[in-house]
BAKE-10992 format. One record per residue: z, y, x of N, C-alpha, C, O in turn. Coordinates in steps of 0.05 Angstrom, whole numbers. Layout:
<sites>
+--------+--------+--------+--------+--------+--------+--------+--------+--------+--------+--------+--------+
!    npz !    npy !    npx !   capz !   capy !   capx !    cpz !    cpy !    cpx !    opz !    opy !    opx !
+--------+--------+--------+--------+--------+--------+--------+--------+--------+--------+--------+--------+
!      Z !      Y !      X !      Z !      Y !      X !      Z !      Y !      X !      Z !      Y !      X !
...
+--------+--------+--------+--------+--------+--------+--------+--------+--------+--------+--------+--------+
</sites>
This chain:
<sites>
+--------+--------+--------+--------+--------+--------+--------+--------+--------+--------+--------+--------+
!    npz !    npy !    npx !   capz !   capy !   capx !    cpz !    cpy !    cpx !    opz !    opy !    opx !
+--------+--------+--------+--------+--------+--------+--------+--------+--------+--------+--------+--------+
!   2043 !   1921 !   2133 !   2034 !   1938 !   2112 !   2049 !   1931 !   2086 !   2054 !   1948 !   2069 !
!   2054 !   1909 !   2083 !   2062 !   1893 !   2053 !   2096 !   1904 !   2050 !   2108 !   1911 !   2030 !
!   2104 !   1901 !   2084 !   2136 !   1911 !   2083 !   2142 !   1940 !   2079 !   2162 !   1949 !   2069 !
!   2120 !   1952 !   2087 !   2119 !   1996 !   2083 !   2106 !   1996 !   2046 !   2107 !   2017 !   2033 !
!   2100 !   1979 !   2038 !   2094 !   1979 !   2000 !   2114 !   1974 !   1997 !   2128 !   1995 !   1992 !
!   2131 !   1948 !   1996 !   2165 !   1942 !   1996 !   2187 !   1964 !   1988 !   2203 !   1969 !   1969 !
!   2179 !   1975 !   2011 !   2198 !   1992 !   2019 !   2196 !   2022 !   1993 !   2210 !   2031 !   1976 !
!   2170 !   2027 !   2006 !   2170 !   2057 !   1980 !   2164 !   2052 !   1956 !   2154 !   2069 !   1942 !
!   2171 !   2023 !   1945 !   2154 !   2020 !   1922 !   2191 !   2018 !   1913 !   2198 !   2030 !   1892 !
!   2204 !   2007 !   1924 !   2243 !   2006 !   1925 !   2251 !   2037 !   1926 !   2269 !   2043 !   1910 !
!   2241 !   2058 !   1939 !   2247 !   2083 !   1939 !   2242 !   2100 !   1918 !   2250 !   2124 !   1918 !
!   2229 !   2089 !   1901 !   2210 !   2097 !   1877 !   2242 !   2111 !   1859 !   2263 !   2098 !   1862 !
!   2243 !   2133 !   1845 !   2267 !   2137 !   1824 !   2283 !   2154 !   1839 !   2297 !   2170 !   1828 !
!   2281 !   2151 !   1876 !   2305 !   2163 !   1875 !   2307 !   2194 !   1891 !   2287 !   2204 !   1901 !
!   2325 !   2203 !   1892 !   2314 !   2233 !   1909 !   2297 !   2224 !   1940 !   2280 !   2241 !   1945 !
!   2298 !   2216 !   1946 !   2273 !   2213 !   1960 !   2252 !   2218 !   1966 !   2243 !   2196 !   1969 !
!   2237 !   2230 !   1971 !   2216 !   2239 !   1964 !   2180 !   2219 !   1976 !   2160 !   2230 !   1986 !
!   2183 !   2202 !   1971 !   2159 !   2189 !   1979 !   2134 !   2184 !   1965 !   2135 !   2196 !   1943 !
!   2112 !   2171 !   1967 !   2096 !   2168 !   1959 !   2089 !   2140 !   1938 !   2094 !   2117 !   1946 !
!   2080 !   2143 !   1919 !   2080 !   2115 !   1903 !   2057 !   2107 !   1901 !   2038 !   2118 !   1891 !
!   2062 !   2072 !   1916 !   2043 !   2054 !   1925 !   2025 !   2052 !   1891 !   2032 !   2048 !   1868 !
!   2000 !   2057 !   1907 !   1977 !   2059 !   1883 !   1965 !   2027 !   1894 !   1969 !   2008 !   1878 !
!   1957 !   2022 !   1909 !   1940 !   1991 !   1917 !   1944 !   1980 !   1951 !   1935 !   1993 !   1970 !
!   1958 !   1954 !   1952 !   1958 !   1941 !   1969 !   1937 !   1914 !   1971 !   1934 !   1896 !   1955 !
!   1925 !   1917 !   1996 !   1908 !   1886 !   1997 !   1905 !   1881 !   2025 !   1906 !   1897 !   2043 !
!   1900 !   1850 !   2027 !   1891 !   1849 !   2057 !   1865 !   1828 !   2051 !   1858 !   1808 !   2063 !
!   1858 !   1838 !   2032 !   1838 !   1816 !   2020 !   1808 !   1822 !   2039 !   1797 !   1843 !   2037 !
!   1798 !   1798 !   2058 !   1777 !   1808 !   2077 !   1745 !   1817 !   2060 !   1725 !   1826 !   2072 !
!   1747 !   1814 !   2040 !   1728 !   1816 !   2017 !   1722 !   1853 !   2014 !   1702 !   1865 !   2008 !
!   1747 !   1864 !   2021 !   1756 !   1890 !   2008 !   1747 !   1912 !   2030 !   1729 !   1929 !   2027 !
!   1763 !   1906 !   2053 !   1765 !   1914 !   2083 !   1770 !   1897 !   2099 !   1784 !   1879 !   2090 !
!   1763 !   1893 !   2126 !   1766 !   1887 !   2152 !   1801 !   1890 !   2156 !   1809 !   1871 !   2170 !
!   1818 !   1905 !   2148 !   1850 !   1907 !   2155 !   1859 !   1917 !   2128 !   1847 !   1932 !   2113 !
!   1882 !   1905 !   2126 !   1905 !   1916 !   2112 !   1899 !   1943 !   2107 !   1894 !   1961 !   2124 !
!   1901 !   1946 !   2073 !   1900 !   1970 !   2067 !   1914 !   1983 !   2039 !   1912 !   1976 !   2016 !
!   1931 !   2008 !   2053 !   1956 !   2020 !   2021 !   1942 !   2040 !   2020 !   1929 !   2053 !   2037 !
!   1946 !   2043 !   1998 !   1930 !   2059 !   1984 !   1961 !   2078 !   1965 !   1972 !   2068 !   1945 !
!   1969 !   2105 !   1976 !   1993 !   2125 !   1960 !   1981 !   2146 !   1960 !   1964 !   2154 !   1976 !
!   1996 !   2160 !   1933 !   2000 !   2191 !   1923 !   1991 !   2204 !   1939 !   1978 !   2192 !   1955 !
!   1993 !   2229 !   1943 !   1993 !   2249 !   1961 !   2018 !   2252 !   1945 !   2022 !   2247 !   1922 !
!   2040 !   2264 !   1969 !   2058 !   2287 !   1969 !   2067 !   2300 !   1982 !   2079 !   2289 !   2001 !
!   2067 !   2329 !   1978 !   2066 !   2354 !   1993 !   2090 !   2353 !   2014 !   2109 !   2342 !   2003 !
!   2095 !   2357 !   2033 !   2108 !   2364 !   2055 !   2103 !   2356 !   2080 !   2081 !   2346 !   2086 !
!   2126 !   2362 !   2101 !   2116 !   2354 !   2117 !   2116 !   2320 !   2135 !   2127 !   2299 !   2127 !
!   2108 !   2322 !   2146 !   2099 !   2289 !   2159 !   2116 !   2283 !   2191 !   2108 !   2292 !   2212 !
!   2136 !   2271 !   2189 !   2165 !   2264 !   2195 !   2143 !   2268 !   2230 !   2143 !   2290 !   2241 !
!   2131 !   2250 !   2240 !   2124 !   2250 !   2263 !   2117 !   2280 !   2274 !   2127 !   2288 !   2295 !
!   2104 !   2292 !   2262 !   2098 !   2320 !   2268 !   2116 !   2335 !   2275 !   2115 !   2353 !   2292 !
!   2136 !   2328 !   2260 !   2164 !   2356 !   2252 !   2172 !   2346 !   2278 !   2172 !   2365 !   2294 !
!   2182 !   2320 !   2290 !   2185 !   2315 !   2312 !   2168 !   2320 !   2341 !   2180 !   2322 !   2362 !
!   2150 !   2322 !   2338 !   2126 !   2328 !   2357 !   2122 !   2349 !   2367 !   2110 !   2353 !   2388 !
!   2140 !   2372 !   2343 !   2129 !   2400 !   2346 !   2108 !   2404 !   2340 !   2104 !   2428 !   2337 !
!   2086 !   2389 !   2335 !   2048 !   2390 !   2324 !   2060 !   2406 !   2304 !   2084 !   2407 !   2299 !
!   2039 !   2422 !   2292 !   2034 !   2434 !   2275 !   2029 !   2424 !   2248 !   2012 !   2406 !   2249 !
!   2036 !   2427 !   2227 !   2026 !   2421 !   2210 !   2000 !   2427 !   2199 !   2000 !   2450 !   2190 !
!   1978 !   2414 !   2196 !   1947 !   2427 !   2184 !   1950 !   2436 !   2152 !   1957 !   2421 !   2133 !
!   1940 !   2467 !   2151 !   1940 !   2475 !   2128 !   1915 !   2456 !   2113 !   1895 !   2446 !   2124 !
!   1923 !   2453 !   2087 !   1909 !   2443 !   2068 !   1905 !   2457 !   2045 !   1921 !   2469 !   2031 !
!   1878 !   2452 !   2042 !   1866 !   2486 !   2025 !   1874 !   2471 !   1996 !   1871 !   2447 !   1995 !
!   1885 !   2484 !   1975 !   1881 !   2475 !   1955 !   1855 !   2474 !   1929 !   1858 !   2460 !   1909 !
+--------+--------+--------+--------+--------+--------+--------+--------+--------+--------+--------+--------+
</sites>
């Protein structure tokens, strides 16, 4: 989890389009597991597009 914050928190600035890490912890106080906490942003979700799944509309 700490390496996927790493990573998009490095992606941050650039055309890219990802999400920016709001809260990482693995603190057992918090939750039971590792937990990130990002943005929402709109598109689609790389596994799906692969999958053929559908994307679920989301009401605004």
């Amino acid at each position: 989890m700490a390496r996927e914050a790493r990573i998009l928190t490095a992606l941050e600035g650039t055309a890219v389009p990802t999400p920016r890490v709001l809260g990482l912890t693995d603190d057992p106080s918090v939750t039971d597991v590792p937990l990130l906490l990002m943005e929402f942003v709109d598109g689609e979700v790389v596994a799906r597009m692969r999958s053929g799944r559908p994307q679920a509309v989301r009401a605004a």
